[in-house]
C-alpha positions in Angstrom: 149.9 76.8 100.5 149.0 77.5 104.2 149.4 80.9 104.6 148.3 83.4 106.7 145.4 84.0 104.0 144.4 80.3 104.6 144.8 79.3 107.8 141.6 77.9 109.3 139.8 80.9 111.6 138.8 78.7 114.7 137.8 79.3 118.1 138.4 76.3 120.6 137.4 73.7 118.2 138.9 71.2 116.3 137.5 71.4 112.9 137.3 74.4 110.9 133.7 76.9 112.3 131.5 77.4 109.5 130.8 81.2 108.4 127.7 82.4 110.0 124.1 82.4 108.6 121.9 84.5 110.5 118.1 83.1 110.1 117.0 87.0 110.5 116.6 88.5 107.2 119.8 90.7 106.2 118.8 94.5 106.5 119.1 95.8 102.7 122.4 96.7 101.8 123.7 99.8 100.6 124.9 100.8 97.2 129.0 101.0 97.4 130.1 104.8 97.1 132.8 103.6 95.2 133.4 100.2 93.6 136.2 98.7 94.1 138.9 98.2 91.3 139.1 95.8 89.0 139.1 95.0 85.2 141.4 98.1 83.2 140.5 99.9 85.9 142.7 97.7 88.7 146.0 98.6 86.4 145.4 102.3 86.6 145.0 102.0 90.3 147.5 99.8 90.6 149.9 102.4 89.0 148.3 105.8 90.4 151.4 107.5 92.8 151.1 107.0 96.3 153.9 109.4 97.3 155.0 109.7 101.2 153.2 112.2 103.2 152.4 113.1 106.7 150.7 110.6 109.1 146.6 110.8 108.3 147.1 112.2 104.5 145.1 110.0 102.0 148.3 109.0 99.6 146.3 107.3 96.7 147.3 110.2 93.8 148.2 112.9 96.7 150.3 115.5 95.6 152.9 117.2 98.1 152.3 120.6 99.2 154.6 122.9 100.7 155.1 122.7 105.0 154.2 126.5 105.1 151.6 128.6 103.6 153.6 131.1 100.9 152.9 134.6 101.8 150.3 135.4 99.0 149.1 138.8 98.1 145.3 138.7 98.7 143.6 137.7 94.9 141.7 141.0 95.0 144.8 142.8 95.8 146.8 141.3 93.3 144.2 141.0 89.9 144.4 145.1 90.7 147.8 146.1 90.8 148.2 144.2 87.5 145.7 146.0 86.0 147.0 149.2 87.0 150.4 148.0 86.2 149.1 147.6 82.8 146.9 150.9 82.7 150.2 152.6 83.4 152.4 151.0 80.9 149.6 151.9 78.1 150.3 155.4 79.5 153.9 155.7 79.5 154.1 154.2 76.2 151.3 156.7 74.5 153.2 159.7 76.1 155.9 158.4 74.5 154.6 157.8 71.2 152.8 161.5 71.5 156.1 163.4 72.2 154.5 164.1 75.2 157.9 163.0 76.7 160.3 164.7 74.7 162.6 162.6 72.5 165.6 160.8 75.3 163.6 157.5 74.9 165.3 157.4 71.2 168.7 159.0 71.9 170.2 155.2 72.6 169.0 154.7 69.5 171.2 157.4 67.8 174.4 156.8 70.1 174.2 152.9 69.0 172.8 152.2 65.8 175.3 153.3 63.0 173.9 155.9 60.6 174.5 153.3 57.7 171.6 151.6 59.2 169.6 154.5 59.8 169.9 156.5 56.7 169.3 154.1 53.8 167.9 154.6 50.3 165.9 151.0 51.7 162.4 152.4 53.0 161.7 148.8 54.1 164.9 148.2 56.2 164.3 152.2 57.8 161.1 150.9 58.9 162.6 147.4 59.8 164.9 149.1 62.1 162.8 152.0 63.7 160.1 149.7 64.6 162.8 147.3 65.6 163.9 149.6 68.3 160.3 150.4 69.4 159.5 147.1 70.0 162.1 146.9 72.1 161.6 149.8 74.3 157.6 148.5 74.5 159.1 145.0 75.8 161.5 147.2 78.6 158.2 148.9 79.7 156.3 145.4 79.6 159.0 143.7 81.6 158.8 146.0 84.3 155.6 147.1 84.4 154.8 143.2 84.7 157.6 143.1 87.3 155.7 145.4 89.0 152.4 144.1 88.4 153.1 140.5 89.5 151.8 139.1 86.3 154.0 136.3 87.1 152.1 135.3 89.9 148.8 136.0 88.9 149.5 133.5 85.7 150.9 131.0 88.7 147.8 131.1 90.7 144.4 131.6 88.0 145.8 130.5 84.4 148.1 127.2 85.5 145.8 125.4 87.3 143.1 125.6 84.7 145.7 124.3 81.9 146.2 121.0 84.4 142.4 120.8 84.6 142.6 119.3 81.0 142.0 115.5 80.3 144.6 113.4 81.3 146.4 112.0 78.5 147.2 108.4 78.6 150.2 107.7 80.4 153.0 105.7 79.1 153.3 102.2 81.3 156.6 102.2 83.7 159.6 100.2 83.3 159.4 96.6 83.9 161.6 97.0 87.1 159.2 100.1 88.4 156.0 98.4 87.3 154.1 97.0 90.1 151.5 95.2 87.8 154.9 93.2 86.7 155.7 92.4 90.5 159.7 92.7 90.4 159.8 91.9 94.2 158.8 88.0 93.1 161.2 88.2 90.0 164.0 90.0 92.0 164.0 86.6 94.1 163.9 84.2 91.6 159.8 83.9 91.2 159.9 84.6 87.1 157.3 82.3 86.7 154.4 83.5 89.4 155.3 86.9 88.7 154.7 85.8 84.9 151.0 84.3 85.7 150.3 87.3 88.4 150.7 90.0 85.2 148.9 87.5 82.6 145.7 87.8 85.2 146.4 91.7 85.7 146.2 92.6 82.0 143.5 89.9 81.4 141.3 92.4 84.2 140.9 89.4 86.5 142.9 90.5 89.5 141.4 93.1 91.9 142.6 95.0 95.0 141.9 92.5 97.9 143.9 89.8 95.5 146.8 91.8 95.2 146.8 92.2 99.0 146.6 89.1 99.8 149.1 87.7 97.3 151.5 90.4 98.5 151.3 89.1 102.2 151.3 85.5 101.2 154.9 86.5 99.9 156.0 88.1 103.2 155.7 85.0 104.3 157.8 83.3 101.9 160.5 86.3 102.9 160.2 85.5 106.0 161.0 82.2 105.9 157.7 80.9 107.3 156.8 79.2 103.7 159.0 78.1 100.7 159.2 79.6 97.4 158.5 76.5 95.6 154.8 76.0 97.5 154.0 79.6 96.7 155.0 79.7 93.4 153.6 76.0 92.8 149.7 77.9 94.3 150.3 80.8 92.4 151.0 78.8 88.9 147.9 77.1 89.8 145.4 79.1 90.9 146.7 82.6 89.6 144.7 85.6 91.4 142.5 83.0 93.5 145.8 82.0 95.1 146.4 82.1 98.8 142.9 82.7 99.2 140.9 83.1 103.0 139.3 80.3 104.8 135.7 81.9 103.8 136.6 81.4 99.8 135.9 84.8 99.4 137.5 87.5 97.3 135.8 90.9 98.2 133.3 92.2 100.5 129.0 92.1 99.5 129.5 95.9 99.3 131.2 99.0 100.1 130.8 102.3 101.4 134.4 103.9 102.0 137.5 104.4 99.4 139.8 102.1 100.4 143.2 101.8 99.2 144.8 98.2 100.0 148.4 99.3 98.7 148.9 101.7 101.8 146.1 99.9 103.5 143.9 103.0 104.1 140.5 103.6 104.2 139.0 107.5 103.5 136.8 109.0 106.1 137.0 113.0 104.7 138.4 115.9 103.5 140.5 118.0 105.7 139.0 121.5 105.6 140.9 124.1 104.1 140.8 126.1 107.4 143.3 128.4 108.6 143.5 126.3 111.8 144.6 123.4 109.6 148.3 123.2 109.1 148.9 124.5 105.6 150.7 120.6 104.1 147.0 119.4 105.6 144.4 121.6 103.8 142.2 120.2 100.9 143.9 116.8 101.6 142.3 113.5 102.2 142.1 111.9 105.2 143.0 108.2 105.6 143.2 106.1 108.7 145.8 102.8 108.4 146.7 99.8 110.7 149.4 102.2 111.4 147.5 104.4 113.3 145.0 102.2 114.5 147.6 100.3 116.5 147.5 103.6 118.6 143.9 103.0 119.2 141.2 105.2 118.2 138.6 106.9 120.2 135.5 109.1 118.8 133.5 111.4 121.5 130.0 112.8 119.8 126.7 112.9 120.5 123.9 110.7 118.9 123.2 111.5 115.6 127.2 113.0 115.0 127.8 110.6 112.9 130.2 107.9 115.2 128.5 104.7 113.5 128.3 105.8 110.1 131.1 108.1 109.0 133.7 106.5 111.4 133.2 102.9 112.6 131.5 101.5 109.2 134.2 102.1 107.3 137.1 101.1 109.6 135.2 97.8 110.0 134.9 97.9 106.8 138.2 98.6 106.0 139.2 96.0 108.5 137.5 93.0 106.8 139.2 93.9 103.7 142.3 93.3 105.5 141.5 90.1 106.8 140.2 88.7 103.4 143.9 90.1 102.1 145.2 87.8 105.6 146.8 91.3 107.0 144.4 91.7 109.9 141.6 89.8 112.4 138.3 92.1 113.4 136.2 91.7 116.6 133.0 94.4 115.7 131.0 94.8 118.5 127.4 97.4 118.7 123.9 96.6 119.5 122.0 94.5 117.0 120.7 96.5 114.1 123.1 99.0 114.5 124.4 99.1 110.8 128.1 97.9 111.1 127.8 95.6 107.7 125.9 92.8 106.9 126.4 89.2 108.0 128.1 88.2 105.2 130.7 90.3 105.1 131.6 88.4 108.4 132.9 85.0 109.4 131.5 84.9 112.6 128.3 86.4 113.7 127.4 86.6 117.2 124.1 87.5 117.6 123.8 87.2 121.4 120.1 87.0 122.9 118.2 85.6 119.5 117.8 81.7 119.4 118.5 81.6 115.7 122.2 82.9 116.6 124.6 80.1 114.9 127.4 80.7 117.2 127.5 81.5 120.8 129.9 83.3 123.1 132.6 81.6 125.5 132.2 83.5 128.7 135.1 82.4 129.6 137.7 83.4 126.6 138.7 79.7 125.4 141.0 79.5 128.7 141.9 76.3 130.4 143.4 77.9 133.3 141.1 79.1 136.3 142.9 82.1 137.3 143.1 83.5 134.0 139.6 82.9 133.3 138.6 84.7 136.9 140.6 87.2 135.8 139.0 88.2 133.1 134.9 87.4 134.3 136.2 89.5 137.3 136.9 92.7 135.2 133.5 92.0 133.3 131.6 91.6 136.3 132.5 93.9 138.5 135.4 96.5 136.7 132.9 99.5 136.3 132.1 99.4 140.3 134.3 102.7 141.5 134.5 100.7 145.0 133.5 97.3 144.9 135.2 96.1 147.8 137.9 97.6 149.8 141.2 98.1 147.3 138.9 99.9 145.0 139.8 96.6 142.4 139.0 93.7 140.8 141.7 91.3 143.0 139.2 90.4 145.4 136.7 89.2 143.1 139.1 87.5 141.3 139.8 85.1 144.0 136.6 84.5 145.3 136.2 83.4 141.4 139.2 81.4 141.0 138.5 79.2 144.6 135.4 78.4 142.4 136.1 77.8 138.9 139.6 75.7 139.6 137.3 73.1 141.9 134.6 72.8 139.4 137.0 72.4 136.5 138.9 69.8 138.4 136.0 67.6 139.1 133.3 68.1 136.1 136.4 69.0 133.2 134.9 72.3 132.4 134.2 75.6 133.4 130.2 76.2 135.0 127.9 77.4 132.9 125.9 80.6 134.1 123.0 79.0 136.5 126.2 76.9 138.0 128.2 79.8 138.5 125.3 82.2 140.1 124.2 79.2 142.7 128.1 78.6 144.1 128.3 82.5 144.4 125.0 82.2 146.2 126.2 79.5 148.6 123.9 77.2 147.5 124.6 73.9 150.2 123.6 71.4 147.1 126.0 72.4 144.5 128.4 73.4 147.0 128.5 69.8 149.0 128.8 67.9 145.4 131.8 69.7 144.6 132.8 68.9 147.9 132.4 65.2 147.6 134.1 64.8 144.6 137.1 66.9 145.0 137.1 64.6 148.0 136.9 61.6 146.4 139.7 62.8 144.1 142.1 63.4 146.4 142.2 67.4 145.3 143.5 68.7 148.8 144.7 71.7 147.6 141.6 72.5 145.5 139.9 71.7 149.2 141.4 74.2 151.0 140.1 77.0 148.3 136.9 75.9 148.4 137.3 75.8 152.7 138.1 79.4 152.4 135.3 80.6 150.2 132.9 78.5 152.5 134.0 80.4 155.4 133.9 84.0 153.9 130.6 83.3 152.8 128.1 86.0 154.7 130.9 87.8 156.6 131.2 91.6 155.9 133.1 92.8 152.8 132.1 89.4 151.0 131.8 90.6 147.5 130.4 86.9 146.6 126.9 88.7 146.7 127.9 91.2 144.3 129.4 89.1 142.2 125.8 86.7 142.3 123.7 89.8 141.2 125.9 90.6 138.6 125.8 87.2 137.4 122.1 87.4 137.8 121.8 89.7 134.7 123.0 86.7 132.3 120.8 84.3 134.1 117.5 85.2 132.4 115.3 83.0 129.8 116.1 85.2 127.0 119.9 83.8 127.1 119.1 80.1 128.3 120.7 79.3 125.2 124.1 81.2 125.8 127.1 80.7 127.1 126.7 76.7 126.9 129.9 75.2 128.5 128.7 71.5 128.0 130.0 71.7 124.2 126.6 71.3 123.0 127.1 75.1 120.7 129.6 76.6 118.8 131.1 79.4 121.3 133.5 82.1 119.7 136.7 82.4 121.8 138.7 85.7 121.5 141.8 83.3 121.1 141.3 83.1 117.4 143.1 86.3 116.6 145.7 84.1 115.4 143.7 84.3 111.7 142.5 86.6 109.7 138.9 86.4 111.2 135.9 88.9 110.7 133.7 88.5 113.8 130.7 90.7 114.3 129.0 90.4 118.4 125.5 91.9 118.3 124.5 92.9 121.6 120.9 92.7 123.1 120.1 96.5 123.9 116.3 96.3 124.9 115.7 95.8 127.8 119.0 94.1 128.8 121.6 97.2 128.8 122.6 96.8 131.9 124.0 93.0 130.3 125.2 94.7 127.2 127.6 96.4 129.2 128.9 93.7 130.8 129.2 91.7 128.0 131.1 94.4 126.3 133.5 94.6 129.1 133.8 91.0 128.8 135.2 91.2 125.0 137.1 93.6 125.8 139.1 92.0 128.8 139.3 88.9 126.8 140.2 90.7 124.0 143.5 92.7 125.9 144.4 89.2 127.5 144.4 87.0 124.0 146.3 89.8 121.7 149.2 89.8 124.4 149.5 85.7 124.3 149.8 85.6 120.7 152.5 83.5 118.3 151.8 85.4 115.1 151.9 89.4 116.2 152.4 90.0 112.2 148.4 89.7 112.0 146.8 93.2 113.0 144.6 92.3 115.3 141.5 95.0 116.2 138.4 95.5 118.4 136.0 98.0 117.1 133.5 98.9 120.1 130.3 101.3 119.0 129.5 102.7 122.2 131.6 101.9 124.6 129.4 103.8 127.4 130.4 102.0 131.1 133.3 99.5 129.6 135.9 102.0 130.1 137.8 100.6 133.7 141.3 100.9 135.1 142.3 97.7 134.1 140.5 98.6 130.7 143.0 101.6 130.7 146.0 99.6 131.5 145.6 96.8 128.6 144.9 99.7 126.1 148.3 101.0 126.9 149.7 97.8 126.0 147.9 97.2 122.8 150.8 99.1 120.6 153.3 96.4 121.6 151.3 93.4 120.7 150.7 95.3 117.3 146.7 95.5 118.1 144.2 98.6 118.7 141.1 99.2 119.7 138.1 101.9 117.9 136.1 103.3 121.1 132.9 105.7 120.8 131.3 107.4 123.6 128.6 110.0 123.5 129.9 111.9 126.3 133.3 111.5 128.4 130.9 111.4 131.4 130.1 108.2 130.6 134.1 107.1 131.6 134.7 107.5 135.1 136.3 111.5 136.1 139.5 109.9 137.3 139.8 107.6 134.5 139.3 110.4 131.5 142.6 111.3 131.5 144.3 108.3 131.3 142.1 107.1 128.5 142.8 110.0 126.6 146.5 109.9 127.2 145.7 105.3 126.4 144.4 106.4 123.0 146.7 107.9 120.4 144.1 108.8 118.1 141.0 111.6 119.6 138.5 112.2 117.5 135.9 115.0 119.1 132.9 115.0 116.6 130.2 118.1 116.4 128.0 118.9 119.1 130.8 118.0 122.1 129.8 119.8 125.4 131.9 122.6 126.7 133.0 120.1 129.4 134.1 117.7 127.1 135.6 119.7 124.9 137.9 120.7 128.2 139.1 117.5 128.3 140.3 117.5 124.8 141.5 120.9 125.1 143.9 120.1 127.6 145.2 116.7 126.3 145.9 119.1 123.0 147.9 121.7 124.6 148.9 124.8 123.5 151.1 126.0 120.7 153.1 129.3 119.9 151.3 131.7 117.3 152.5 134.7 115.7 149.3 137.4 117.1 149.0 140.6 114.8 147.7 144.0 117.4 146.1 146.4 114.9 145.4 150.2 116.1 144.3 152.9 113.9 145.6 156.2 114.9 143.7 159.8 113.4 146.0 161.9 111.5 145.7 165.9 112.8 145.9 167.9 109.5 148.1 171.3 110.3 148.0 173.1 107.3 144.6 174.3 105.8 145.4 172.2 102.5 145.5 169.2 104.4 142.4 169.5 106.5 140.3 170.5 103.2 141.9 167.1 101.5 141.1 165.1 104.9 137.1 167.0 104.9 137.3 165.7 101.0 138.4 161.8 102.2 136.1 161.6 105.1 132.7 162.8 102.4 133.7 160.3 100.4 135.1 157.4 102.4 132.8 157.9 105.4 135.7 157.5 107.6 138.7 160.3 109.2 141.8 159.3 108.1 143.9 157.5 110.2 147.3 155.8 110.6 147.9 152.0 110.9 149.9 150.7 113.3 150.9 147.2 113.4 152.1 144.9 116.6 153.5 141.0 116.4 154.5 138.8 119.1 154.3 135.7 120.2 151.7 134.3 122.1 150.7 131.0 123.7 147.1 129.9 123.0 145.3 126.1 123.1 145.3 124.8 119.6 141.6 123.9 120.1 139.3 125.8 122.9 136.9 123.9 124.8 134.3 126.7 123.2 135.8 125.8 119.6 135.2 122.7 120.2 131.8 122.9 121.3 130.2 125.7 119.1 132.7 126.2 116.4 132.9 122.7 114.7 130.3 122.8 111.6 127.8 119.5 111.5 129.4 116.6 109.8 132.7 117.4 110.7 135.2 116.3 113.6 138.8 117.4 115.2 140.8 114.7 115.3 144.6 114.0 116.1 146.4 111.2 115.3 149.4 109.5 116.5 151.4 106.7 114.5 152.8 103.2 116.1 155.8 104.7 114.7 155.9 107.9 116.9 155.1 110.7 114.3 152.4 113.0 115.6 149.5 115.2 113.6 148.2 118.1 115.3 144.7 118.5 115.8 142.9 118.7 112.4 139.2 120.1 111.1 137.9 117.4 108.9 134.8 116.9 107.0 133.7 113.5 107.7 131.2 113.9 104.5 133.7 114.7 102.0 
């Protein structure tokens, strides 16, 4: 069956692209934190509670906690007054049992009990009784000495949770109907039979987490309507958990690093701390990132070392791939080469731009056939991170003078120009420039004539951004890409239109020497990438671009198709070291683009500004202490206050107690800047959905 697990992930080519084989030897690959369920193991996962919580909250065995912290008497506070409560009971009850307190403790006794009972031959039953009514008095005092006390509470907070701490006892399976391991969705519709084989290969331990993913969206196909139950019930019978499988034939990923839960589709980047700037339902809690807040878009401010690459973008790459092996998602990763986003084979496509022994290569121009679109997009990568390129301060300009190139050339050669094409006609070289000339001529292309007429004549004038457009083209021209961005069909060029499948692309970008290209390549992905996501039939398939380090990519129209992202059910993952690397006027908007903002330890002052005033303020309840001296008047008192001021160091003095409520930023640009521990971050997170989670302190190691 042709799902969306198995469709063929293609870029402008006919036959299915091969999975990349990098001739570089594969860095060594780390050992997975935590393996990923199968065997026995799968069917506890499987069945482990993922009750609803509040966007960010890890769900995998989460357990609820209350909206708002209980008022709790401080421990040190409260382990004393039961001790005290229960020094005093002991006293009450030995002065009673001394006389000390004279004998109206018994007197109920003698008004109640009849003297049949009390006066009796029966030395036994006498003591039966007496004692009897002792006991009773002793529980009156334990009751409300306990009341008193608190024991209550202190058995609630220090005894309870060490009974739970026990080991769990095996738990009895669910109903058939509430099982998941029995899938009743399939037999709900009439699927007895796959549902049958699917439970056979979960209790024979040969069905793991990326399986049951990928099953489960192979059958929200078939309830869509896009496949019919008698093809997925006919794979399923005969391929059991390799059903539906991805165009790569693989199952899982070489390795993993993150906890990843593929039931709620989350991947675990923390712990939220248990800080009192943490909303109480948030403390101690996992954090887990989904497709649901990715579609937001993420973006992750820290300096180098903060941990952006390695606690953040690994494993939502990571994460990612899993969901395109399970046919949910399609990942464009993007860094510099040898920056540790995953090995090659946990890719389908590697780019590995700059390095000969690349397999595939990148189409500059994003798999387009139409010469304004395609001018569109080189414009933006050429030229979208100039402030003032020409006069209108954007890209329209150089899009034109592109577009009265490329549509001539593509009418008379059937293809776009490669890069040493493209830099001559923006140089106004007369060769290149007569033979297209000629043979739009000799086609009859009038229209096509009078484009290339008008970029003849602006050639040299003032305000010609042809040269600019030249140098920048310049940068790609050099030896070390002579093998790039081939449009003669003679290499296999990746085209950003294949976010239709479930593909797991990885772009390595040349740093050395060539960051000045780097950064115009990745505005290049980028443009493509917001220009293919919004032309797409199947908008069911999350569709992401992860960018590490997205330092001079960030333009106005860069801005702009972020904000449209949401609606084409896609996101981007930015990182910058510093939000001086986007453009002053542009930080705002890209921080109001992005519904996820992750500030990561060691922010600047002047970055943590930023975030402080996209956060806002909240009301808080603010406490105003002042200690008062008490005057003693009489002689007594100034002895006893002489006595408490030897002994306590201190004059006595009278509390006073103010509240009010104040208005304060939920996170301070100084907070943010000296107050966030190493290996932590402050991120707030917004869902495709709408529901918000306020800024949060979380410990990116945990």
């Amino acid at each position: 069956m042709d799902s969306d697990g198995t469709q063929d992930a293609r870029g402008t080519h006919a036959n299915p692209v091969p999975r990349a084989r990098s001739a570089v030897p594969p860095r060594p690959t780390e050992a997975p934190s935590v393996p990923p369920p199968d065997g026995s193991a799968f069917l506890t996962w499987l069945r482990t509670p993922r009750p609803e919580a509040v966007p960010g909250v890890w769900r995998f065995g989460y357990r609820p906690r209350p909206a708002e912290e209980p008022d709790q008497v401080p421990s040190r506070q409260l382990l004393s007054g039961a001790l005290i409560a229960f020094l005093v009971g002991w006293l009450v009850w030995s002065l009673l049992q001394n006389g000390y307190l004279g004998g109206w403790w018994a007197l109920p006794f003698k008004l109640l009990v009849p003297d049949s009972w009390r006066y009796t031959s029966d030395e036994t039953w006498n003591f039966v009784v007496y004692k009897g009514y002792e006991l009773l008095v002793a529980l009156v005092i334990m009751a409300a000495v306990g009341k008193l006390g608190r024991w209550g509470e202190v058995w609630r907070r220090f005894v309870t949770p060490r009974l739970h701490r026990r080991p769990p006892q095996h738990q009895p399976a669910p109903a058939p109907a509430e099982d998941p391991a029995e899938y009743p969705q399939l037999r709900a519709a009439g699927a007895v039979e796959a549902a049958e084989r699917l439970a056979g290969e979960v209790r024979a331990g040969v069905m793991r987490d990326v399986d049951h993913a990928r099953i489960l969206r192979a059958w929200q196909g078939v309830r869509s309507g896009r496949f019919s139950l008698a093809t997925f019930t006919s794979t399923v019978l005969k391929d059991g958990a390799a059903a539906c499988l991805h165009p790569s034939g693989a199952r899982d990923l070489p390795g993993r690093l993150a906890r990843h839960d593929l039931v709620t589709g989350q991947v675990r980047l923390g712990t939220t701390a248990d800080d009192a700037r943490n909303p109480y339902a948030y403390r101690g809690t996992g954090l887990g990132l989904a497709p649901e807040l990715l579609g937001t878009s993420l973006l992750a401010v820290g300096p180098a070392g903060s941990g952006k690459t390695g606690t953040v973008v690994r494993p939502l790459a990571e994460s990612l791939c899993l969901h395109a092996l399970a046919g949910r998602a399609a990942v464009v990763v993007v860094g510099a080469a040898g920056a540790g986003l995953g090995p090659a084979d946990a890719y389908d496509v590697v780019v590995q731009i700059g390095n000969p022994e690349s397999v595939y290569d990148l189409d500059l121009y994003g798999g387009t056939t139409d010469p304004d679109e395609a001018a569109a997009v080189l414009a933006e990568a050429l030229v979208g991170d100039l402030a003032e390129p020409h006069q209108g301060g954007d890209t329209r300009r150089s899009t034109t003078v592109l577009a009265q190139l490329l549509g001539p050339f593509r009418s008379v050669h059937g293809r776009f120009p490669s890069v040493p094409e493209l830099r001559q006609l923006l140089d106004g070289a007369p060769a290149p420039l007569a033979a297209l000339r000629k043979g739009l001529e000799d086609s009859g292309q009038d229209a096509l004539l009078r484009e290339l007429d008008a970029r003849e004549r602006q050639m040299g004038n003032p305000g010609d951004v042809g040269g600019i457009l030249a140098d920048r083209v310049a940068l790609l021209d050099r030896p070390a890409f002579a093998g790039f961005f081939d449009t003669s069909g003679q290499s296999r060029p990746f085209s950003l239109k294949a976010l239709d499948h479930p593909v797991r692309v990885r772009i390595d970008l040349p740093q050395r020497g060539h960051a000045d290209a780097s950064r115009m390549l990745a505005r290049l992905v980028l443009a493509q990438f917001t220009a293919s996501v919004a032309v797409r039939e199947d908008r069911s398939l999350f569709a992401c671009l992860v960018l590490d380090d997205a330092t001079g990519v960030v333009t106005p129209e860069a801005v702009r198709g972020i904000q449209r992202l949401r609606s084409g059910n896609a996101g981007v993952v930015l990182t910058l070291r510093t939000l001086d690397d986007v453009p002053r006027p542009l930080r705002g908007p890209l921080l109001g683009a992005t519904g996820c903002r992750m500030a990561l330890s060691g922010l600047t002052p002047w970055d943590g500004q930023d975030f402080a005033e996209v956060w806002g303020k909240e009301w808080i309840e603010a406490r105003d202490v002042t200690d008062r001296q008490i005057i003693a008047e009489t002689p007594a008192g100034k002895v006893l206050h002489a006595v408490r001021q030897v002994i306590t160091g201190k004059a006595p003095t009278a509390r006073a107690v103010t509240v009010r409520q104040v208005e304060r930023e939920r996170w301070s640009a100084s907070e943010l800047a000296h107050g966030v521990p190493p290996g932590h971050a402050v991120l707030s997170l917004t869902s495709v959905k709408g529901e918000h989670a306020p800024p949060l302190l979380v410990d990116l190691r945990g």
